[in-house]
ZAFILO-21732 format. One record per residue: residue in three letters; x, y, z of N, C-alpha, C in turn. Coordinates in steps of 0.05 Angstrom, whole numbers. Atoms other than C-alpha are relative to their C-alpha. Last residue first. Layout:
BEGIN
SITE residuo    n_u    n_v    n_w   ca_u   ca_v   ca_w    c_u    c_v    c_w
SITE     Ala      X      Y      Z      X      Y      Z      X      Y      Z
...
***
This chain:
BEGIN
SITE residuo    n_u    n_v    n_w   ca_u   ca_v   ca_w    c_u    c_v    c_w
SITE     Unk    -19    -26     22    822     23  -2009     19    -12     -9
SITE     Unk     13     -2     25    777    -44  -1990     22     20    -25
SITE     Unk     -1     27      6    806    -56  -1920     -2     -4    -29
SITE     Unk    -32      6     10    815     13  -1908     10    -20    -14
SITE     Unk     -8    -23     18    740     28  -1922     27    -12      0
SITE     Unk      2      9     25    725    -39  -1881      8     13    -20
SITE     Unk    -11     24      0    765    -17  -1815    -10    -10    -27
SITE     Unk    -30    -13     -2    731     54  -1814     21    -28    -14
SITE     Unk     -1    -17     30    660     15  -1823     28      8     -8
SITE     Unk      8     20     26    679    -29  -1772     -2      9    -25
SITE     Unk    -31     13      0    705     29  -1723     -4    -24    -21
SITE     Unk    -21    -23     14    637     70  -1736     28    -12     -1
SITE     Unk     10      9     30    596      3  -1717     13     14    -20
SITE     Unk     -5     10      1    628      3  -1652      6     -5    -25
SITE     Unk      6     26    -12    632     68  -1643      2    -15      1
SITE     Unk     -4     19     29    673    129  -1648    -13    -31     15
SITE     Unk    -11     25      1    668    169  -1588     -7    -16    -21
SITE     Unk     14     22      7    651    245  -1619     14    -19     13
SITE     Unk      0      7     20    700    308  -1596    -27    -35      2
SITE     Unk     -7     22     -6    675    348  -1548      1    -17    -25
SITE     Unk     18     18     -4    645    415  -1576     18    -21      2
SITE     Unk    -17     22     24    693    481  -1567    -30    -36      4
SITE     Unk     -9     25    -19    639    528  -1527      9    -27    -21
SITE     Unk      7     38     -5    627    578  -1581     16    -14     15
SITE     Unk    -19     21      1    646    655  -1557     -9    -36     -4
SITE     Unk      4     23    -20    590    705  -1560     18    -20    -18
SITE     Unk     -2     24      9    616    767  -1590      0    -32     21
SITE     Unk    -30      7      9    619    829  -1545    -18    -26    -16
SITE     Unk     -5     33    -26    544    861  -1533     22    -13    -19
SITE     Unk      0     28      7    548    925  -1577      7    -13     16
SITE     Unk    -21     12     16    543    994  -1539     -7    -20     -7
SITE     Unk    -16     24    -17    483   1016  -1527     17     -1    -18
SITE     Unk      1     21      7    452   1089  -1566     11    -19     15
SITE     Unk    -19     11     23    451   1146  -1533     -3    -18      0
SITE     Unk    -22     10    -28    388   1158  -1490     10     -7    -31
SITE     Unk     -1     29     13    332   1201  -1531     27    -12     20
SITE     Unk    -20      1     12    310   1262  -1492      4    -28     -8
SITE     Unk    -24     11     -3    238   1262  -1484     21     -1     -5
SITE     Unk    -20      6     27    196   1323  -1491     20    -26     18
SITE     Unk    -26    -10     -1    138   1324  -1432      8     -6    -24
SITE     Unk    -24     15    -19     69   1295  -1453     25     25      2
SITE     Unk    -28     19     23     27   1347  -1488     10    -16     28
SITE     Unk    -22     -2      3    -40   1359  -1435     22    -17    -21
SITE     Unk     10    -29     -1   -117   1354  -1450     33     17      6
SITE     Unk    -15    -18     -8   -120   1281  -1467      6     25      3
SITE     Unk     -4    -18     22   -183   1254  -1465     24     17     21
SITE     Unk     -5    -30    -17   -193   1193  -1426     12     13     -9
SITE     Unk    -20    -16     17   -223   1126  -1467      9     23     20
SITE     Unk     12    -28      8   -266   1080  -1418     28     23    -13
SITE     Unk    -11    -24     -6   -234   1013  -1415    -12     17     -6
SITE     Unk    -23    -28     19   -272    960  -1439      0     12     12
SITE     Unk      6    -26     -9   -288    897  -1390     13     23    -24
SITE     Unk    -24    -13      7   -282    821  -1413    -16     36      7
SITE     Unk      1    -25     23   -330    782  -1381     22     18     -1
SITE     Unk     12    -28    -15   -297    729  -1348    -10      7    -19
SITE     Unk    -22    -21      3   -298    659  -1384     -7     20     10
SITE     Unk      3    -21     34   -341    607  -1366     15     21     11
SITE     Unk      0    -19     -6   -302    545  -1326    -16     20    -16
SITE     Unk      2    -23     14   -285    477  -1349    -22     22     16
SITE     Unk     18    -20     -9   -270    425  -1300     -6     28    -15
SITE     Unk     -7    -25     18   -221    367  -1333    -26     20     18
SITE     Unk     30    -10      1   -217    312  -1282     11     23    -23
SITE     Unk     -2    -32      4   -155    277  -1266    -20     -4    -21
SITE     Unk     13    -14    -21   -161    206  -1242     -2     31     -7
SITE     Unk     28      9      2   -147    165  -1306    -12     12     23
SITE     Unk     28     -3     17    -93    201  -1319    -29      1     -3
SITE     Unk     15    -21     -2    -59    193  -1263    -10     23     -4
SITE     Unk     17     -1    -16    -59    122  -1269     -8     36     17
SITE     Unk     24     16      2    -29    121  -1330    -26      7     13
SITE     Unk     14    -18     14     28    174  -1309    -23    -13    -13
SITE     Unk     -1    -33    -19     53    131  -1250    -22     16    -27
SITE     Unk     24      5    -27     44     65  -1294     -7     23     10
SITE     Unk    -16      6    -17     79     91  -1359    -21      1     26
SITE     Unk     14     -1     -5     80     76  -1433     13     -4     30
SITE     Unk     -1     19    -16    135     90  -1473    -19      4     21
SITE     Unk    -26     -4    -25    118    145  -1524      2    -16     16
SITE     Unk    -19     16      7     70    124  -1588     30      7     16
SITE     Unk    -12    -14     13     18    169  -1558     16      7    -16
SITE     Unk     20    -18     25    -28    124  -1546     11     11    -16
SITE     Unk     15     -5     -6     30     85  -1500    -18     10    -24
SITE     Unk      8    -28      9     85     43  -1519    -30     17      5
SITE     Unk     32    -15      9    101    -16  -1483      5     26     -1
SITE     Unk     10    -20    -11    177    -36  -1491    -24     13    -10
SITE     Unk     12    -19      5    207    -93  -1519    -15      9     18
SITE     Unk     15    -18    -28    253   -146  -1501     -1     27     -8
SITE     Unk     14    -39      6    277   -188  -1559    -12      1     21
SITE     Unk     15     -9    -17    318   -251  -1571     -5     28      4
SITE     Unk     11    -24     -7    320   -281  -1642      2      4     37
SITE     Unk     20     -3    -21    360   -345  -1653     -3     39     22
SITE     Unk      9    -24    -12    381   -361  -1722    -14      3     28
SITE     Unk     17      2    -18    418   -425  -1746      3     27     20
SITE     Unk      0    -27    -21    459   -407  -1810    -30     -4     16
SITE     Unk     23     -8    -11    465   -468  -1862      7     17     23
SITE     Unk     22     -9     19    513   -461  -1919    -21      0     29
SITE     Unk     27     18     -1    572   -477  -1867    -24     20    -19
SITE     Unk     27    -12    -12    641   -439  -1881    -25    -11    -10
SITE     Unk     -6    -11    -22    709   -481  -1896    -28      7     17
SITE     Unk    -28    -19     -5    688   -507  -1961      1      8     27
SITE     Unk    -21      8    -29    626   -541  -1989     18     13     -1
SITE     Unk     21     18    -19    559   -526  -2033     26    -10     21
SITE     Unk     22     17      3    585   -466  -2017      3    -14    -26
SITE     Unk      0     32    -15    644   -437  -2000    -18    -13      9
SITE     Unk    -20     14     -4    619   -367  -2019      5    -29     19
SITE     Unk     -4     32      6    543   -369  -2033     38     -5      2
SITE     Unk    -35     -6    -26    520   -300  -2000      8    -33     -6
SITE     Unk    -16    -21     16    465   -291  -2058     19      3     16
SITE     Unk     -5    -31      6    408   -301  -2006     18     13    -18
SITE     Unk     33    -20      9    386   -364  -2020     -5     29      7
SITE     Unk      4      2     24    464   -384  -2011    -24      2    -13
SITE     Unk      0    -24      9    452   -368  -1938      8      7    -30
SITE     Unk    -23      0     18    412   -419  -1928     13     24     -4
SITE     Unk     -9     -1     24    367   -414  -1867     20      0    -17
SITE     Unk    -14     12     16    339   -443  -1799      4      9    -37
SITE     Unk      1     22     30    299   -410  -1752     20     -9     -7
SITE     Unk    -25     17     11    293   -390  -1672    -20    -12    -37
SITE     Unk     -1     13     32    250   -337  -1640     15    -20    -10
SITE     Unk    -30     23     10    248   -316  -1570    -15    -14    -18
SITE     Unk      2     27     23    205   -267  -1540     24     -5     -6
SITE     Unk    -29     24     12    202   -221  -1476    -10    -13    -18
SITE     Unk      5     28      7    161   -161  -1458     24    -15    -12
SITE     Unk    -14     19     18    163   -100  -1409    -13    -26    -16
SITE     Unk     12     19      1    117    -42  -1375     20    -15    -26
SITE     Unk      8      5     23    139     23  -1354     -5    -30      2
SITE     Unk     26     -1     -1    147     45  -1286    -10    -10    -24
SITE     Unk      4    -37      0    223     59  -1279    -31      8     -6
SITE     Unk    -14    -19    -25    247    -11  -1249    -13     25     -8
SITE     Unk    -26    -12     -4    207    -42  -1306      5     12     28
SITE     Unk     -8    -28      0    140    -78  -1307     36      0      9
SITE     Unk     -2    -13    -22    122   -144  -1331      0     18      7
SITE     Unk     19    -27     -9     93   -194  -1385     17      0     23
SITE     Unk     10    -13    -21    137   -260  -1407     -6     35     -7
SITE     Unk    -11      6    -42    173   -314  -1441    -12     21     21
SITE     Unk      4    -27    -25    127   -306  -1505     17    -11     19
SITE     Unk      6      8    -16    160   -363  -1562     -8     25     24
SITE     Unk     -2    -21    -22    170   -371  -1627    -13    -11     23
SITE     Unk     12      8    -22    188   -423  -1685      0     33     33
SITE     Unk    -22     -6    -36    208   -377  -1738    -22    -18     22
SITE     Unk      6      8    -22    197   -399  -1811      8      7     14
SITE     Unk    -17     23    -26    221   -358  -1867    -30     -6     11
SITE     Unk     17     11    -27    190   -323  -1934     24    -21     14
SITE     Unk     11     22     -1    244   -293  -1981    -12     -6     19
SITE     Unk     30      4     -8    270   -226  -2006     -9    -23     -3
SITE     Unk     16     13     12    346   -209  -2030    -26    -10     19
SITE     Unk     14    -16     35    380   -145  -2037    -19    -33     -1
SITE     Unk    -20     -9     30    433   -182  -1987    -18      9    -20
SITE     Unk    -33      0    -10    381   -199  -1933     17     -4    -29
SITE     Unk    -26    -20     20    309   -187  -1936     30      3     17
SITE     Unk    -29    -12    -15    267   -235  -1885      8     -1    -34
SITE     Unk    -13      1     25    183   -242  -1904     32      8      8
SITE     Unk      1    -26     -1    148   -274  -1843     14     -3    -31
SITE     Unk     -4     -2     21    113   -334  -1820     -2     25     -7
SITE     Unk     12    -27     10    105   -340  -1743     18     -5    -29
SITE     Unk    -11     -7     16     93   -415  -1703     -6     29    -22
SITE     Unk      9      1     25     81   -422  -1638      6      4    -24
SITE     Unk    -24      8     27     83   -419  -1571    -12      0    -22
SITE     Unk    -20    -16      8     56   -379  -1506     22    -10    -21
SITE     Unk     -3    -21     -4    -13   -392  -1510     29     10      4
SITE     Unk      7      4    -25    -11   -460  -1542     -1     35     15
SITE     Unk     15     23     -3     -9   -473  -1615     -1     -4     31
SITE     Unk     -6      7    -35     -3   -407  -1635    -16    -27      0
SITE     Unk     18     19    -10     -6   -390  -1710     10    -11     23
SITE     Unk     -8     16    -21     20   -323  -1736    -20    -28      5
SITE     Unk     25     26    -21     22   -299  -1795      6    -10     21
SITE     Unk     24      1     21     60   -243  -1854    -24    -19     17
SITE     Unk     16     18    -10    110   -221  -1804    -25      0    -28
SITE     Unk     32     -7     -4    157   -166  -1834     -6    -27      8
SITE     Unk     23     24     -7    232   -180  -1823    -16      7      3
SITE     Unk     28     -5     -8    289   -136  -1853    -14    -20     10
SITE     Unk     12     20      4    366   -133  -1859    -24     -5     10
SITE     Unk     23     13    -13    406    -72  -1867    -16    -31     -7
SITE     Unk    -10      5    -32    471    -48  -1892    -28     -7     26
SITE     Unk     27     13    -14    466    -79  -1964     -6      5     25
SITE     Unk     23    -10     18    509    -39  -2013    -27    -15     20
SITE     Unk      2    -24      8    568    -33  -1958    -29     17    -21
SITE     Unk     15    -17    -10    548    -83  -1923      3     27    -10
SITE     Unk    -10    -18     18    575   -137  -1973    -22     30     21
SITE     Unk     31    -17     -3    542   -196  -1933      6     33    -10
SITE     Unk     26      5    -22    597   -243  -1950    -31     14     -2
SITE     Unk     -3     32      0    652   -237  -2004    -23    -11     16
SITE     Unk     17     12     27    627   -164  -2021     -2    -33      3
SITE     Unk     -2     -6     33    656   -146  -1952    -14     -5    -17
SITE     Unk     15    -20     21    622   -147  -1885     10      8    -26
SITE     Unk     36     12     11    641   -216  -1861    -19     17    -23
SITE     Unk      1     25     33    716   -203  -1881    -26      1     -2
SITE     Unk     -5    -20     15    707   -141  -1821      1    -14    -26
SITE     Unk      8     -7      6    680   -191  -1775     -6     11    -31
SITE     Unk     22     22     14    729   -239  -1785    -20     12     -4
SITE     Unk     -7      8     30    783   -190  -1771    -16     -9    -11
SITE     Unk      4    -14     18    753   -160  -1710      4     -2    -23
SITE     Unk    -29      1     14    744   -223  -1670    -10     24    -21
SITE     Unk    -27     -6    -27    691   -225  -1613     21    -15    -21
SITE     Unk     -1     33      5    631   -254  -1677     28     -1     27
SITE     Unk    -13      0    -26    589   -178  -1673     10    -32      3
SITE     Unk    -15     24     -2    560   -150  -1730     20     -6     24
SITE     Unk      4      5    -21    520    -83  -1720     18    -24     18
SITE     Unk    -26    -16    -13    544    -58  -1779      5    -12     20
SITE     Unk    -20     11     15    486   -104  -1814     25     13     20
SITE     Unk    -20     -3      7    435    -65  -1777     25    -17      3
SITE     Unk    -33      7    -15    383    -99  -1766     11      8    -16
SITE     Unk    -20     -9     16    306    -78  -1781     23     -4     17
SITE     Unk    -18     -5    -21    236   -109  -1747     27     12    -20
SITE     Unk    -11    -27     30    169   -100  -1766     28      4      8
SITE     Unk    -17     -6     -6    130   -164  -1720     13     17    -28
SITE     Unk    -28     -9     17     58   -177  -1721     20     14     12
SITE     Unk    -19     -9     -9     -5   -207  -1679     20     18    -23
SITE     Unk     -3    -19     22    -73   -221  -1710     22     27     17
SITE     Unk     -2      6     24    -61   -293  -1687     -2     25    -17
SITE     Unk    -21      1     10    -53   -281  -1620      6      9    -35
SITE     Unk      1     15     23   -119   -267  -1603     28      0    -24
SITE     Unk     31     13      4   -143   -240  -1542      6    -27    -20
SITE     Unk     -7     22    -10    -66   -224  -1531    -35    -11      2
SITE     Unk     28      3     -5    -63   -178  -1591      3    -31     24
SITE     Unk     20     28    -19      3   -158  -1588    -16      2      4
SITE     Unk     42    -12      5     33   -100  -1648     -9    -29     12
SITE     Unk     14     25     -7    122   -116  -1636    -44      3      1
SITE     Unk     13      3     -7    162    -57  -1670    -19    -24      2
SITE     Unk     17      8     13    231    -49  -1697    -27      7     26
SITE     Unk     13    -30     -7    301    -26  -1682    -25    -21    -12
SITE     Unk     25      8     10    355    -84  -1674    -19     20      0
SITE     Unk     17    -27      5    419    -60  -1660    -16     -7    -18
SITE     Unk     11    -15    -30    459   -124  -1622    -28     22    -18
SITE     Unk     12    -25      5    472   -169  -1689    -13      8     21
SITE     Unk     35     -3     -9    506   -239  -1656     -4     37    -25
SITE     Unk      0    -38      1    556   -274  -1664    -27      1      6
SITE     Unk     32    -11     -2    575   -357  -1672     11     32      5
SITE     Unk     -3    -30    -16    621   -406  -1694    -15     16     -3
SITE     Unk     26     -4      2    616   -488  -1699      1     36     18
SITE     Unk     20    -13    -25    664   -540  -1705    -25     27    -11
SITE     Unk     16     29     -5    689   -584  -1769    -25      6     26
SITE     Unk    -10     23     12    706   -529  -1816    -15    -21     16
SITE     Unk    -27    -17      7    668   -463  -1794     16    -32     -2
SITE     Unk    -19     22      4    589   -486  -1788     30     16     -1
SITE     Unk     -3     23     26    540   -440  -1774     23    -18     10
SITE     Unk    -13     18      1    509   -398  -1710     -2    -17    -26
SITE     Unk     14     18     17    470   -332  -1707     28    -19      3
SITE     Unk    -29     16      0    452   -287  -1651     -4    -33    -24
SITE     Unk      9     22     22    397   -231  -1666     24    -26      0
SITE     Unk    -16     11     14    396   -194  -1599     -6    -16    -21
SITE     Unk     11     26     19    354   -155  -1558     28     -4    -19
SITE     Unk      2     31     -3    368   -117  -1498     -8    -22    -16
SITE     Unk    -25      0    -21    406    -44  -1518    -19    -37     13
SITE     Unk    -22     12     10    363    -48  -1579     15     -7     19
SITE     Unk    -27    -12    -12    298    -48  -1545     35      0    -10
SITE     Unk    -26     13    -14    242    -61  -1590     24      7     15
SITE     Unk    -24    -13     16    188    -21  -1583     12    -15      5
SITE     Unk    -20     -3    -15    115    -51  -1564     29      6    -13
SITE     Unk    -20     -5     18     49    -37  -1579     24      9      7
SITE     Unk    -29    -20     -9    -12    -67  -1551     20      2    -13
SITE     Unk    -26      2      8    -80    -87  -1570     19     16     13
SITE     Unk      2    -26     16   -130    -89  -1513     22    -10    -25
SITE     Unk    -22     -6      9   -151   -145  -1470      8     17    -23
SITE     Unk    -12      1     32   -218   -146  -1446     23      6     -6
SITE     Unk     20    -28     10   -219   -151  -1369     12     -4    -34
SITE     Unk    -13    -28      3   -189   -215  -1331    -22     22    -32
SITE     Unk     -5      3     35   -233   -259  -1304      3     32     -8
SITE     Unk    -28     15     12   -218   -264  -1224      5      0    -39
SITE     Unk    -13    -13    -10   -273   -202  -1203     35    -23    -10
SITE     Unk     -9    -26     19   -322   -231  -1251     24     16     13
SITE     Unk    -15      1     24   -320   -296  -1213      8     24    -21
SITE     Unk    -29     11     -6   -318   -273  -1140      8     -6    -33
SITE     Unk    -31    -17      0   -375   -228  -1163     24     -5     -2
SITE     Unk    -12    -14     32   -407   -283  -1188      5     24      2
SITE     Unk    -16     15     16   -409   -325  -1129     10     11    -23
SITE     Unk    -37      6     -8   -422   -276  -1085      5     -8    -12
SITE     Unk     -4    -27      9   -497   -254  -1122     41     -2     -1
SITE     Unk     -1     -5     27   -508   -329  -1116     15     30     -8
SITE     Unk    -26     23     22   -494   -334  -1050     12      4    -25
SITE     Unk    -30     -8    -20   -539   -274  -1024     34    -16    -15
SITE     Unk    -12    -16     18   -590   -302  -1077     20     14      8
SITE     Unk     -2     23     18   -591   -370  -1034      0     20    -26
SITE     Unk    -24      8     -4   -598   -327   -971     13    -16    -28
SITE     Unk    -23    -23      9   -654   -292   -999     20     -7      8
SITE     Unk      0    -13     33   -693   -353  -1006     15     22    -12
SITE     Unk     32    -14      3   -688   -377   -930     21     11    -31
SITE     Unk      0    -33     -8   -634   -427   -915    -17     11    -18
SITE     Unk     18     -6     36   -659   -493   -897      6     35     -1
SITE     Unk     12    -29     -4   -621   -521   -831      2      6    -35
SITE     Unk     -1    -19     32   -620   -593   -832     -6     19      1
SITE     Unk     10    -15     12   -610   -624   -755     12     21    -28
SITE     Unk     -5    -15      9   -568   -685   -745    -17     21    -11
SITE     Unk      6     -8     28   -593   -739   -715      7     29     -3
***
């Protein structure tokens, strides 16, 4: 038979005490809001329609905006985001450069395109659906965006990353871009898919950064009281100084020469523009 050993009363708060360390030490700590920059150099707005029977695509690279994550609570999330129109990108310069005329997206009077978030609703922690307001050609309408978190990390340089992915579906004759619509050559519907990798911002609204985080939170402030300040005792003069002779004047320091300034590389968006002006003159 098997002896039952009975553990004594403090062993049985011994336990207990363990057990709920172990659990408070695995459940993560109140989650904060956070606030993240979009990265232009990694996000993209890439969009796909129709072109007679197949199917051609681009993208808008220079996205600028801001991402506000509540991960307690999704729902009182938001996205502020702005594309530059210039930005256009389909790997053919001609087609571009048609896109941005009057006939299309007329970038000359329209060179941006907006997205505020008006809601989010998550139906799982990293999906869901976000309702925003998108401005395009002078014109203003609520969308759908199915979304999606792909991920929390840190960077090679200490900072702290995030991923999403968006996808909708709109007309672009509800914006006032109705060539060859209701049929012709170019598709009325334009399938959108957002990707974005943003960058945590700190208090300060500067990119937020592990190394300087953490040592923050260890540095002390130590205040000190001030010396007493001492006055000088006055000492009566009883001799003139000597006479100084004055020193002739300096010559003038020669003319500082400007360093010629390198000329500008013309960009992407600067060669499009260039290319539409001519296109138009």
């Amino acid at each position: 038979m098997k002896r039952i050993h009975h553990l004594h009363p403090a062993h049985h708060s011994l336990i207990a005490l363990s057990l709920a360390f172990g659990l408070a030490a695995t459940t993560p700590a109140h989650a904060e809001v956070e606030t993240f920059s979009i990265d232009s150099a990694h996000s993209f707005a890439n969009w796909e329609l129709r072109h007679i029977v197949a199917r051609t695509s681009g993208t808008f690279h220079d996205i600028k905006g801001t991402v506000t994550f509540d991960s307690s609570n999704i729902a009182n999330s938001s996205v502020d985001a702005v594309i530059s129109i210039y930005s256009l990108n389909s790997s053919h310069l001609r087609r571009d450069v048609h896109t941005l005329t009057d006939e299309f997206l007329d970038a000359r009077n329209y060179p941006e395109m907006k997205f505020v978030s008006t809601s989010f609703a998550p139906i799982s922690t990293d999906k869901g659906a976000m309702q925003g307001d998108l401005t395009l050609h002078g014109v203003t309408k609520p969308v759908k965006l199915e979304y999606q978190i792909l991920g929390f990390g840190p960077d090679p340089w200490g900072g702290m990353r995030a991923g999403f992915k968006a996808t909708t579906r709109i007309n672009r004759s509800d914006y006032g871009i109705s060539k060859f619509t209701p049929t012709g050559p170019v598709g009325n519907e334009v399938d959108i898919t957002l990707l974005i990798e943003a960058i945590k911002l700190g208090a300060d609204g500067q990119p937020w950064n592990a190394k300087a985080a953490a040592a923050a939170e260890k540095a002390k402030v130590i205040s000190y009281p001030a010396p007493t300040q001492v006055q000088p005792q006055a000492v009566p003069i009883t001799t003139q100084p000597p006479a100084v002779t004055p020193a002739p004047p300096a010559a003038p320091a020669p003319a500082a020469v400007a360093a010629p300034v390198p000329a500008k590389k013309e960009s992407s968006e600067d060669l499009l523009k260039r290319k539409l002006k001519g296109l138009l003159n």
